[in-house]
C-alpha positions as CSV (number, residue, x, y, z in Angstrom):
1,X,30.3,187.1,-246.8
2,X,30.1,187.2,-250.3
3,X,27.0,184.8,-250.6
4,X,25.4,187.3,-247.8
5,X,26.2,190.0,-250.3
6,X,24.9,188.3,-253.9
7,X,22.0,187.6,-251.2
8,X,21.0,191.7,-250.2
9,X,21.8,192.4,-253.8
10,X,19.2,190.1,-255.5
11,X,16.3,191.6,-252.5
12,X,17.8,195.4,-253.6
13,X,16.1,194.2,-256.9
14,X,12.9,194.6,-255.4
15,X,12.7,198.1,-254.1
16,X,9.8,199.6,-254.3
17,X,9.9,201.3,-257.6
18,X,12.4,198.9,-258.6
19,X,10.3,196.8,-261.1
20,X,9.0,199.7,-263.0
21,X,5.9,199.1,-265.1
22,X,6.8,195.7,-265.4
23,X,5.2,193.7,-263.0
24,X,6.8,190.1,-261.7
25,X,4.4,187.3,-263.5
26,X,4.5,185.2,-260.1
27,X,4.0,180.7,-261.0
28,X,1.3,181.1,-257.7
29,X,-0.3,184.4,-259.2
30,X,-4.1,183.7,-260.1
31,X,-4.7,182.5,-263.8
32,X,-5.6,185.5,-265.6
33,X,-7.8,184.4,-268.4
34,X,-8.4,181.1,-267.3
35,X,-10.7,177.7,-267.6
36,X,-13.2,176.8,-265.3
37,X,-11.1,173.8,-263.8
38,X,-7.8,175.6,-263.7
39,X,-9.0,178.7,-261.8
40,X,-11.1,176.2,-259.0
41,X,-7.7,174.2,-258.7
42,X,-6.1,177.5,-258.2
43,X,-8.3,178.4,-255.7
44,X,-8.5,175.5,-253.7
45,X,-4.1,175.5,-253.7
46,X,-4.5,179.5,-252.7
47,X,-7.0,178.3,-250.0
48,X,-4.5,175.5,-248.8
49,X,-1.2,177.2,-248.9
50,X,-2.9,180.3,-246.6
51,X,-4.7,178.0,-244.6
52,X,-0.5,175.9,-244.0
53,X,0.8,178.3,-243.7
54,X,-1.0,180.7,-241.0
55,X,-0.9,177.0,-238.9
56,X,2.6,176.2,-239.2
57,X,3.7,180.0,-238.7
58,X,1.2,180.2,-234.9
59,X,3.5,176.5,-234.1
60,X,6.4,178.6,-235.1
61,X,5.3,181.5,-232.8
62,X,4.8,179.6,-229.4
63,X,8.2,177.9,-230.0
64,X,10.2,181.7,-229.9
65,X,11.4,181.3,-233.8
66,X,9.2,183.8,-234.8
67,X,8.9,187.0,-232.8
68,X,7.0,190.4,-233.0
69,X,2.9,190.4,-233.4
70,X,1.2,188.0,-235.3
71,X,-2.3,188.1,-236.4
72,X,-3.6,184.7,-237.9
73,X,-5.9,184.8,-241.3
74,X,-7.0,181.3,-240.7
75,X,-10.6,181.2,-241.6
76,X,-11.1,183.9,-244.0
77,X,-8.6,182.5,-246.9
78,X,-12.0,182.4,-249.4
79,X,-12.1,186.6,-249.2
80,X,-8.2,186.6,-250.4
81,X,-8.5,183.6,-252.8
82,X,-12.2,185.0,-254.4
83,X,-10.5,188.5,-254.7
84,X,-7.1,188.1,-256.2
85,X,-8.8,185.4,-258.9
86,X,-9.8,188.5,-261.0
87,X,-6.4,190.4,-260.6
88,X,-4.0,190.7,-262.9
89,X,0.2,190.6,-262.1
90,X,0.0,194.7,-262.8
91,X,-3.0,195.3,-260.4
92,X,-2.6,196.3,-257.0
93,X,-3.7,195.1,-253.3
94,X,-3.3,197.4,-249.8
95,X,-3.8,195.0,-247.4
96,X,-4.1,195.3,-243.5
97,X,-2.4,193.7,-240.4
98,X,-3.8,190.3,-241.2
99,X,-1.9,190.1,-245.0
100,X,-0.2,186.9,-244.8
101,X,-3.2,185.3,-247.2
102,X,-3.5,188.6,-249.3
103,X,0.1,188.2,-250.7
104,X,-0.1,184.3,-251.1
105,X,-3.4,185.2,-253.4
106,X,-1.4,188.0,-255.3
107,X,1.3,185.4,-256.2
108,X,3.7,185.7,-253.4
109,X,6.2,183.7,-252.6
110,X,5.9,181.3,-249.7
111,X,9.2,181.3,-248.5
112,X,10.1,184.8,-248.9
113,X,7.3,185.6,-246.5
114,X,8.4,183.3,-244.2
115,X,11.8,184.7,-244.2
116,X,10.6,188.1,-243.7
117,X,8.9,186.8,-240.3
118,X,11.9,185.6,-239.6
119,X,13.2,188.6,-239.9
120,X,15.9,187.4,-242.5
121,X,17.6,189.2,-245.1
122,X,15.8,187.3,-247.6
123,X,12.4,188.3,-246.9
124,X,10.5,190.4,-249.0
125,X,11.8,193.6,-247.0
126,X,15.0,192.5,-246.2
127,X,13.2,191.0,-242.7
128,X,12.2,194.8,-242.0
129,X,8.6,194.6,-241.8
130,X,7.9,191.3,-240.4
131,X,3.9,190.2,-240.3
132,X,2.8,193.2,-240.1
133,X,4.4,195.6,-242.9
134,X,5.2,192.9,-245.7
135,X,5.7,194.7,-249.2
136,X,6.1,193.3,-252.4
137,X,5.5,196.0,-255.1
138,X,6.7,194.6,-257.9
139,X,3.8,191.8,-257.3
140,X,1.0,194.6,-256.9
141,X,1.1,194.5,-253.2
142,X,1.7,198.2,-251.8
143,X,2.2,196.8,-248.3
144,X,0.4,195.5,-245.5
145,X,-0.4,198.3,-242.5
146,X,-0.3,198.1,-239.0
147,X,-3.0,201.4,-238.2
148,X,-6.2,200.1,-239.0
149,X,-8.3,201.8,-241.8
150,X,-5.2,203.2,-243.3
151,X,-4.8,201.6,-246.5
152,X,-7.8,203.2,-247.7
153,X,-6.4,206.4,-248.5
154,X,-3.2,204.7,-249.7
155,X,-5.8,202.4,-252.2
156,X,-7.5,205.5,-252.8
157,X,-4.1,207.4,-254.1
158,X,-3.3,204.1,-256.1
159,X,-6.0,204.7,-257.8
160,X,-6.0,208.3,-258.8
161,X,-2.1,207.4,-259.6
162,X,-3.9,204.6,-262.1
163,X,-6.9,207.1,-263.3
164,X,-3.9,210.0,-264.4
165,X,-1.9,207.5,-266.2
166,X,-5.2,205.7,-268.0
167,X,-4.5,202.6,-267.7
168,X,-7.4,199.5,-266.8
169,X,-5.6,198.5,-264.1
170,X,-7.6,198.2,-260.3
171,X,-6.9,198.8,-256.6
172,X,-8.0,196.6,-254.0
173,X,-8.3,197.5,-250.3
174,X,-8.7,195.2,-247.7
175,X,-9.8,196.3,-244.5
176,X,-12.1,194.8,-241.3
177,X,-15.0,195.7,-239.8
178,X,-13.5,198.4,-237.5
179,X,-11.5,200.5,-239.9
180,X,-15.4,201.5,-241.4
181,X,-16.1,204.0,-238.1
182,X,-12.3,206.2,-239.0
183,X,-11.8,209.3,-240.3
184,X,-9.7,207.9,-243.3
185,X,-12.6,205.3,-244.3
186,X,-15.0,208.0,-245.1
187,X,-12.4,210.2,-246.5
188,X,-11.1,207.6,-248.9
189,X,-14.3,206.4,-250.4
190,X,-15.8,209.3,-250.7
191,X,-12.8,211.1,-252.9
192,X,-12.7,207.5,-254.9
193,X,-16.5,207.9,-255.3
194,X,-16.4,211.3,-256.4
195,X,-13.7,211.1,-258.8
196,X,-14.7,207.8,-260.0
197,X,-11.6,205.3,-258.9
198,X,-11.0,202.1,-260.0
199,X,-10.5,200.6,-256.4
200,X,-12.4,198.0,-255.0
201,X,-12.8,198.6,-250.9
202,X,-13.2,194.8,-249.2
203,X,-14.0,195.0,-246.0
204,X,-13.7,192.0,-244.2
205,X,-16.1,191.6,-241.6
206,X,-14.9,189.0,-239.2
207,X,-17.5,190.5,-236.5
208,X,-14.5,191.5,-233.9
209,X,-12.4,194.9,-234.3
210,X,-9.7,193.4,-231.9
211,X,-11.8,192.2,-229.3
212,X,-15.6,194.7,-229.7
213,X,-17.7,192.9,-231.2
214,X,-19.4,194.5,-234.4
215,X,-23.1,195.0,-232.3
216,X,-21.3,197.1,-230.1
217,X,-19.3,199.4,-232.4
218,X,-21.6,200.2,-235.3
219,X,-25.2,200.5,-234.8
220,X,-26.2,198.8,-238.5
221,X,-25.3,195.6,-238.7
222,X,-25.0,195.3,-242.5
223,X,-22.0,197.4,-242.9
224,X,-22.5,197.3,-247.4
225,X,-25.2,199.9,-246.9
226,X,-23.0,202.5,-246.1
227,X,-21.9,202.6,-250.0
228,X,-25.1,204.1,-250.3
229,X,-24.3,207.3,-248.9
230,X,-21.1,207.7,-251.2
231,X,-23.5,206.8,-254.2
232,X,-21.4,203.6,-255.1
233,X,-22.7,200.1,-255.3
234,X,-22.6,198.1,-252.6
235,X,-22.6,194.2,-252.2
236,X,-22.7,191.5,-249.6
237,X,-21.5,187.8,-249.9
238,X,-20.7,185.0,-247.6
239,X,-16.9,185.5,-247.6
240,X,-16.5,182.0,-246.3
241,X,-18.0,180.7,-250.1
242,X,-14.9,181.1,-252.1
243,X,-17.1,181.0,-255.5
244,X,-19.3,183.4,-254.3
245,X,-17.1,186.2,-253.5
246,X,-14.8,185.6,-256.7
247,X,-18.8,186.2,-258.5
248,X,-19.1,189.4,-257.0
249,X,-15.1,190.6,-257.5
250,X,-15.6,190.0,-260.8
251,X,-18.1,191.7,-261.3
252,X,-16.7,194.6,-259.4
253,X,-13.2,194.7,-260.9
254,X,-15.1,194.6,-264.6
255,X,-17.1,197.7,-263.3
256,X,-13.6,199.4,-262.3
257,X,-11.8,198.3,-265.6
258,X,-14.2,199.8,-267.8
259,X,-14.5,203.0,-266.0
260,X,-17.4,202.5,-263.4
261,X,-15.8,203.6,-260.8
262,X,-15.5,202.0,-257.1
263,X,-17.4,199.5,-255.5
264,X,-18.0,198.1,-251.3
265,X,-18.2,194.9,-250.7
266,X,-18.7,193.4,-247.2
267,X,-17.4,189.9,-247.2
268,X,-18.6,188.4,-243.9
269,X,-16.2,185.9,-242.6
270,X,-15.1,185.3,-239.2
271,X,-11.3,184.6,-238.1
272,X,-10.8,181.2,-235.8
273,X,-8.1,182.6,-233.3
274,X,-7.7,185.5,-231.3
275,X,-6.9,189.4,-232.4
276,X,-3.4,188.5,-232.2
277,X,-2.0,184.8,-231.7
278,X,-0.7,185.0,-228.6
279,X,-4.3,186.3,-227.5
280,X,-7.1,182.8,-226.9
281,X,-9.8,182.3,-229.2
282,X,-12.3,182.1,-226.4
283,X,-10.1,184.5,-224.0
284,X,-11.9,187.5,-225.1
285,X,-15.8,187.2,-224.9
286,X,-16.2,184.9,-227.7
287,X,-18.6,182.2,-227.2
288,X,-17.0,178.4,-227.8
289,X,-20.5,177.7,-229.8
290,X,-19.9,180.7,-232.0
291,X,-16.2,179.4,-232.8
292,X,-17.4,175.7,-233.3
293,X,-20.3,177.1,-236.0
294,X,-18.0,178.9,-238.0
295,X,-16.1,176.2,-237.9
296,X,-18.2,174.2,-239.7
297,X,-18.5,176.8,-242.5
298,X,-14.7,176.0,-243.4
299,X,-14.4,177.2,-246.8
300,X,-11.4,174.6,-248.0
301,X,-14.1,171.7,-247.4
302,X,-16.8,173.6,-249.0
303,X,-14.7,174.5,-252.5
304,X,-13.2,170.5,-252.2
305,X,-16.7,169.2,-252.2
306,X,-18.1,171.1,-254.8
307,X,-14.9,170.0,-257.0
308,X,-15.6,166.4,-256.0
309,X,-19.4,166.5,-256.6
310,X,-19.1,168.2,-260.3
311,X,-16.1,165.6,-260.7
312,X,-13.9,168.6,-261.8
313,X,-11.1,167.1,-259.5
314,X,-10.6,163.7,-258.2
315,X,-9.7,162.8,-253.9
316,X,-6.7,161.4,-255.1
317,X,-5.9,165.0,-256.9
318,X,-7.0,167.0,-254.0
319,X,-4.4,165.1,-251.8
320,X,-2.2,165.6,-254.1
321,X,-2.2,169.4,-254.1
322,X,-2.8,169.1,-250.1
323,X,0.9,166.9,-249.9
324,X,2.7,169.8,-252.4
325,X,1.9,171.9,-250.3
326,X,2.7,171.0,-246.7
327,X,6.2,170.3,-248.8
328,X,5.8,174.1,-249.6
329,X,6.0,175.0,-245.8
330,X,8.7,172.9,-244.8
331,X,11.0,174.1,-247.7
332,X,10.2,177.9,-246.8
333,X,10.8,177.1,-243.2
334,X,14.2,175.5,-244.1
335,X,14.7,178.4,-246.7
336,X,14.0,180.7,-243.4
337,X,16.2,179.2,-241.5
338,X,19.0,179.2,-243.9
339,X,18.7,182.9,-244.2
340,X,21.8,185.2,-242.7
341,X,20.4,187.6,-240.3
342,X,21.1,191.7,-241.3
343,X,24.0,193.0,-240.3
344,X,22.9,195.8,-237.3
345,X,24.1,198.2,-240.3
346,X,21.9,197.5,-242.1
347,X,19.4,199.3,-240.0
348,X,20.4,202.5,-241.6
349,X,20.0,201.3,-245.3
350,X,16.9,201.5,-247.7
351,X,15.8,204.4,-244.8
352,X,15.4,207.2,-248.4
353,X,14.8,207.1,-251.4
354,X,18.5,207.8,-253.7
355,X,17.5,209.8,-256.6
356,X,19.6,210.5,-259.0
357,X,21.1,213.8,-259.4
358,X,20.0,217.2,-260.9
359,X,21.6,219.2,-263.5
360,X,19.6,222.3,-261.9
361,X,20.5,222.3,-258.3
């Protein structure tokens, strides 16, 4: 009992609101400045410890120690990775269902995440949110969201939080190709376009909202051109080219920082499993072919041979990283494991806000 307790107390330390305006400098956070060959190795760890994880967690699934939905981000780990390379520990990320590689970028820790899907007390909400609902606010992450589209309105109030205190920091949103035909998607950008935000919206376009594919949900295919009608720029990049979408973030968050306002930018990626992992790749429409080409646009191989090629890294290096980090897993699956469970109690804690008393009421 009393380690269970010195346990809850050290996660109580990370209640939202909890860290203030000091943010938590995370050792996996991207290097903020940074040389050329440090940030690339950064990346290309980012890239492996998303792509490790998401596997090991979908072995986890089918063998009933992980429970609840899961949505795999295997595939797109160059949009999280290009993104979060130009963020500092004090800027923020609203991510969507599919967050497990958005909180790895922002710094998180591997085997507090793990522990949350686990649904131990350890995890970054106590094992509350699980996959889809992971918050870690004193890294800049304001939560991942099971509704889709809705963290634009939530990256959209960040912001105008940020733009009242004037500070330089940034909002990013994540969101996929079907949160751009809701109600919230228009509303969000267009109050960040018209009071000039610092938020970044990232839409990741995998080309399936669930199971439609994009063709038959929105009539133009290039979903950036819709910035136009907010009067913000709007940019497209191969979001499987890790270099190439950290080239346009950058130049996105620089706009936001110095008071430019918002930006769109339509990463096109494309995810290698199913909506969700219990549903089959190919189960739902998609073509074998189409799975096998994108495939072969894997973004790890594409970043390791540009390191190779420019001799920026060595084989021997790159394995090196590769075999650190497949220890990572195993030590936040033994972490996990190790974990106590919540007491059924515990259900009715961190359920409001305690605020401490006033002198007028």
């Amino acid at each position: 009992m009393p380690a269970q307790q010195e346990v809850i107390q050290v996660a109580a330390a990370t209640e939202p609101g909890a860290a203030g305006e000091q943010p938590v400098v995370s050792q996996y956070a991207a290097p903020v400045p940074a040389g050329e060959r440090e940030r690339l190795l950064w990346m290309y760890r980012t890239m492996l410890r998303i792509r490790e994880f998401d596997e090991r967690i979908v072995q986890l699934f089918g063998e009933g120690k992980i429970a609840g939905a899961l949505h795999s981000y295997v595939g797109e780990e160059a949009v999280a990775t290009g993104v979060c390379a130009h963020l500092r520990p004090d800027d923020y990320v609203v991510s969507t269902h599919r967050g497990h590689g958005h909180l790895l970028a922002k710094g998180g820790e591997m085997r507090r995440m793990m522990a949350e899907l686990y649904g131990r007390v350890d995890g970054y909400c106590r094992g509350k949110g699980g996959s889809m609902h992971i918050t870690a606010v004193e890294l800049g992450m304001l939560g991942a969201n099971g509704i889709v589209g809705a963290g634009v309105p939530i990256a959209t109030g960040a912001g105008t939080a940020i733009h009242l205190k004037g500070t330089d920091q940034v909002v990013v949103c994540f969101f996929g190709d079907g949160a751009v035909n809701i109600g919230p998607f228009h509303e969000g950008l267009n109050l960040a376009a018209t009071w000039n935000l610092p938020v970044t919206f990232v839409c990741e376009n995998n080309l399936y909202a669930q199971f439609t594919p994009q063709r038959l949900h929105a009539k133009l295919p290039d979903l950036y051109l819709r910035a136009q009608g907010y009067g913000i720029p709007g940019l497209v990049v191969d979001g499987n080219d890790v270099l190439a979408v950290a080239d346009v973030v950058q130049e996105a968050v620089a706009r936001s920082r110095s008071g430019g306002g918002p930006t769109f930018i339509e990463a096109k990626t494309y995810r290698w499993h199913g909506h969700a992992v219990n549903n089959p790749a190919s189960a739902v429409g998609r073509d074998e072919r189409e799975i096998a080409d994108w495939k072969a646009k894997d973004p790890i191989p594409r970043l390791a041979h540009h390191l190779l090629e420019r001799g920026i890294a060595t084989a021997l290096e790159l394995d090196s990283i590769r075999d650190e980090v497949l220890q990572e897993v195993e030590a936040s699956i033994a972490f996990a494991e190790a974990s106590p469970s919540a007491p059924p109690e515990a259900a009715l804690e961190h359920v409001y806000a305690h605020l401490p008393p006033r002198a007028d009421l």
